[in-house]
C-alpha positions in Angstrom: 0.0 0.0 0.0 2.5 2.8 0.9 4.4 1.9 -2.3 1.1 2.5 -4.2 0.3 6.0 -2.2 4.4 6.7 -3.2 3.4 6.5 -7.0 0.4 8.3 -6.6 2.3 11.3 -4.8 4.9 11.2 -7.5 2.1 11.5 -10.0 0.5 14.1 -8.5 3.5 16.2 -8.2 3.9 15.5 -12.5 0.7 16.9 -12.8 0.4 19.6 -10.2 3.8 21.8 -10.3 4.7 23.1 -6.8 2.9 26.9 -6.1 6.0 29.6 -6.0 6.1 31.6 -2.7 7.3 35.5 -3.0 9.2 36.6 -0.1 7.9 39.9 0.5 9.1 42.4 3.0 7.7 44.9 4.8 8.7 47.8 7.3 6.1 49.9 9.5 7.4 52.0 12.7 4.9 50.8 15.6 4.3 50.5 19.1 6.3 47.7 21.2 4.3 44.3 21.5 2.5 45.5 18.2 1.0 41.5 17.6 1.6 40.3 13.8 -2.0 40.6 13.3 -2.4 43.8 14.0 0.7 44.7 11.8 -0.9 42.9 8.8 -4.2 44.8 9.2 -2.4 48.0 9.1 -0.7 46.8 6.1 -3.7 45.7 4.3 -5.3 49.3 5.5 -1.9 51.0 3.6 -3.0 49.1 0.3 -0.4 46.1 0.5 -1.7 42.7 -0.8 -0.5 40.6 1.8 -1.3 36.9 0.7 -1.2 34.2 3.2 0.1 31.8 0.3 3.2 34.4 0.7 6.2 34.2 2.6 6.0 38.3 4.7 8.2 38.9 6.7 7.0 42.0 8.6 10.0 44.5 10.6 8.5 46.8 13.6 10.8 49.5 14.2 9.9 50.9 17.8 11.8 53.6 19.1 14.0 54.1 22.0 15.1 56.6 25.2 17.6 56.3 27.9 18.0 52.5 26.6 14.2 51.8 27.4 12.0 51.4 24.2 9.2 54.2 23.0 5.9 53.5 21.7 5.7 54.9 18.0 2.7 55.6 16.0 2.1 53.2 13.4 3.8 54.6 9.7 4.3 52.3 6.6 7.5 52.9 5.6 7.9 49.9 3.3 8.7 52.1 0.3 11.9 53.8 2.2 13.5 50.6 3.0 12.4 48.2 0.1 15.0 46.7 -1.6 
């Protein structure tokens, strides 16, 4: 049986080529502890198509005082520090 279910798989694979993942990046300035969810909304909000099928990879730049970090307001900045 598991050879059988091997052939199928390799079959399937023949048929059906594998889906390509971008790797997109983003950048926003936020608040510290912003969740991910939160950061996507505001993304989606911005006009960015963030697909789940998609590898994002989402940097939150919070800022800092005295060595102790400083809430920021949300900004898309994705544009400044695309590459």
């Amino acid at each position: 049986m598991r050879d059988l279910n091997a052939r199928l798989q390799k079959l399937e694979r023949a048929i059906r080529p594998p889906q390509q993942r971008k790797v997109r990046q983003f950048v926003i300035e936020g608040p510290k502890g912003l969740q991910v969810e939160a950061a996507e909304a505001f993304l989606r909000k911005c006009g960015h198509d963030l697909r789940d099928e998609d590898h994002n990879i989402i940097r939150i730049i919070i800022g800092a005082e005295n060595g102790r970090p400083v809430d920021l307001r949300l900004k898309d900045i994705t544009a400044r520090y695309s590459r």
